[in-house]
C-alpha positions as CSV (number, residue, x, y, z in Angstrom):
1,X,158.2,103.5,117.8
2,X,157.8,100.2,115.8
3,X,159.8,97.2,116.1
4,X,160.8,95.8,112.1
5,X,159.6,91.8,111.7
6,X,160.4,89.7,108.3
7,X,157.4,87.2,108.1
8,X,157.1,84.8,105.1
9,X,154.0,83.7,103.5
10,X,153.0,81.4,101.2
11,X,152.5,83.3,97.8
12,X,149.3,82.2,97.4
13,X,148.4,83.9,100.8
14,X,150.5,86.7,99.7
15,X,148.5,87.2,97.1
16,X,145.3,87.5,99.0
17,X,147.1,90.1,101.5
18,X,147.6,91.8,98.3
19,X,144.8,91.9,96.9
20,X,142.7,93.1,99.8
21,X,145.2,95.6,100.6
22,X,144.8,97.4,97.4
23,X,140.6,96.6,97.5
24,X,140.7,98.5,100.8
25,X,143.6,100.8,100.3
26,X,145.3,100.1,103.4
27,X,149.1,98.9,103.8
28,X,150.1,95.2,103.9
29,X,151.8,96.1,107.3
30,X,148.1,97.3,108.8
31,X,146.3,94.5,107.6
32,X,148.8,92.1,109.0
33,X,148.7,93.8,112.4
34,X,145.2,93.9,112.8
35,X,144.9,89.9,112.2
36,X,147.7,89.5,114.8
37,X,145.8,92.0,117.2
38,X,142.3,90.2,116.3
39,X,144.2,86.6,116.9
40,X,145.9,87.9,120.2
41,X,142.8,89.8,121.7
42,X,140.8,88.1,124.5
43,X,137.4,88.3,123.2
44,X,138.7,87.3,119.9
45,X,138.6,83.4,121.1
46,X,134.7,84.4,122.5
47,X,134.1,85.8,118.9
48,X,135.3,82.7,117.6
49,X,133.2,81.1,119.8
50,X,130.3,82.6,119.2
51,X,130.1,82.3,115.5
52,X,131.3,78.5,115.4
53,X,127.9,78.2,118.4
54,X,126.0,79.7,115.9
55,X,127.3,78.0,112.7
56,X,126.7,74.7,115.3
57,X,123.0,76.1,115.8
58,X,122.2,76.7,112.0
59,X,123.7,73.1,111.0
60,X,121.5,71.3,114.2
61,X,118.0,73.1,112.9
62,X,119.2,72.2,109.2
63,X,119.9,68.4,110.6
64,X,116.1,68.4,112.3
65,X,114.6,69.8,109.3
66,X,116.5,66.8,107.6
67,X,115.7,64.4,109.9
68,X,111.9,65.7,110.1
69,X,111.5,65.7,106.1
70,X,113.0,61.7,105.5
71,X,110.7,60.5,108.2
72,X,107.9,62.0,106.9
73,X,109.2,60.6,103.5
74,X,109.2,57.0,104.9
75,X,105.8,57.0,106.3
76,X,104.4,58.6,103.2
77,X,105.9,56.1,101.4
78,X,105.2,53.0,104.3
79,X,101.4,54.1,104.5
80,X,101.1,54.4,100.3
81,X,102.6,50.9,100.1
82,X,100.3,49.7,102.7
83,X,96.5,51.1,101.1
84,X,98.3,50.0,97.6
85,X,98.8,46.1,98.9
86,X,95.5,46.4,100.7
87,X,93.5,47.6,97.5
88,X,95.0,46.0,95.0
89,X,94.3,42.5,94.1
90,X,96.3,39.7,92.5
91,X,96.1,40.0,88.5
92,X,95.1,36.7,86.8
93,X,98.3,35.1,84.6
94,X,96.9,35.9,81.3
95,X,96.3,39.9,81.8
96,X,99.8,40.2,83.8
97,X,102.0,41.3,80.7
98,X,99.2,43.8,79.7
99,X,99.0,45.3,83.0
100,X,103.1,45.5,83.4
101,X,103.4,47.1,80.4
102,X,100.3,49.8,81.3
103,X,102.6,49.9,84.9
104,X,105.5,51.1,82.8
105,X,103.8,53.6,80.2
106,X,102.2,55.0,83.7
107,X,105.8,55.2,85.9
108,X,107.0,57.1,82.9
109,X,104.0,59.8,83.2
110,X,105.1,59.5,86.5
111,X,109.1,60.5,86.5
112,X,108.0,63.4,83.7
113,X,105.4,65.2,86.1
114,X,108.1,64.4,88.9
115,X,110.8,65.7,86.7
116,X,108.3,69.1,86.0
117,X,107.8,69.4,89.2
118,X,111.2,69.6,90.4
119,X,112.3,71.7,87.5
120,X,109.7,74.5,88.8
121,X,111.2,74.2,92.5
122,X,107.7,72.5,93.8
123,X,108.0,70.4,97.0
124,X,105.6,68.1,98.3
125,X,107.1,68.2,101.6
126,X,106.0,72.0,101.4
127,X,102.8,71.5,100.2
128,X,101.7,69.3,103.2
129,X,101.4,72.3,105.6
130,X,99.7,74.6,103.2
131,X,96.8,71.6,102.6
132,X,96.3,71.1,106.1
133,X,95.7,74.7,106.8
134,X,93.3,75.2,103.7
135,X,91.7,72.0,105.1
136,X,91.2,73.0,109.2
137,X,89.0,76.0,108.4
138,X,86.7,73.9,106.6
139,X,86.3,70.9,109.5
140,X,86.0,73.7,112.0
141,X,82.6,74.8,110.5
C-alpha cells in the first residue's frame, strides 16, 4: 500500500521531472521516489562524498599543473630577460629610433607566429618535455 503526498515544484523543475520521465519512460511518481530513497539512503551521503573527494582530487592536480606551468612561465621569462640585458648593449642616440622601429616591425612577426601557434593548439609548455627527451639520448652517447 502507498501513502498519497501533494509536493510542489518549481515549474522549471517540473519541467525537468517531465522531461526525463518521458526520456526514460518511467512515471513522475518513480523518479521522484527514487531521488527521495537516493537522498534518504545511508551510503548516499558516502556517494556524495566520494565524488565531491574526487571532483576535490581532479581540481588539486589541475591547480599543480597550474601552479607548475606559471612558474615555469616566470623563470622562462626571468632567465630570457636576464641573457637579453647581459648581451645586449646600450644603442648610441642617433641609431635609437631606427632600432625601435626594427623592435616593432619584429614584435609584430612576433604576436603573428604566436597568434599561428596558438590557433594550431601548439604549447610551448608541451614542447619542453618532448626536447629534453630527444635531447638525453644524444648526451648519453
Amino acid at each position: 500500500m502507498r501513502d498519497r503526498m501533494n509536493v510542489y515544484f518549481p515549474p522549471e523543475l517540473l519541467k525537468q521531472l517531465s522531461e526525463l520521465a518521458d526520456r526514460k519512460k518511467l512515471s513522475r511518481s518513480a523518479i521522484v521516489e527514487a531521488a527521495v530513497a537516493s537522498f534518504l539512503s545511508p551510503d548516499g551521503a558516502d556517494r556524495r562524498e566520494a565524488a565531491f573527494t574526487r571532483r576535490l582530487d581532479r581540481l588539486s592536480r589541475q591547480m599543480q599543473r597550474l601552479e607548475r606551468d606559471v612558474g615555469l612561465t616566470a623563470e622562462s621569462l626571468a632567465l630570457f630577460i636576464r641573457f637579453w640585458l647581459t648581451i645586449t648593449p646600450p644603442l648610441p642616440n642617433d641609431a635609437q629610433a631606427a632600432a625601435q622601429a626594427k623592435g616593432r616591425e619584429r614584435f609584430e612577426g612576433f604576436v603573428e607566429a604566436l597568434g599561428r601557434r596558438l590557433q594550431k593548439g601548439q604549447s610551448f609548455l608541451r614542447e619542453i618535455p618532448e626536447d629534453i627527451r630527444r635531447q638525453e639520448p644524444a648526451e648519453e652517447s
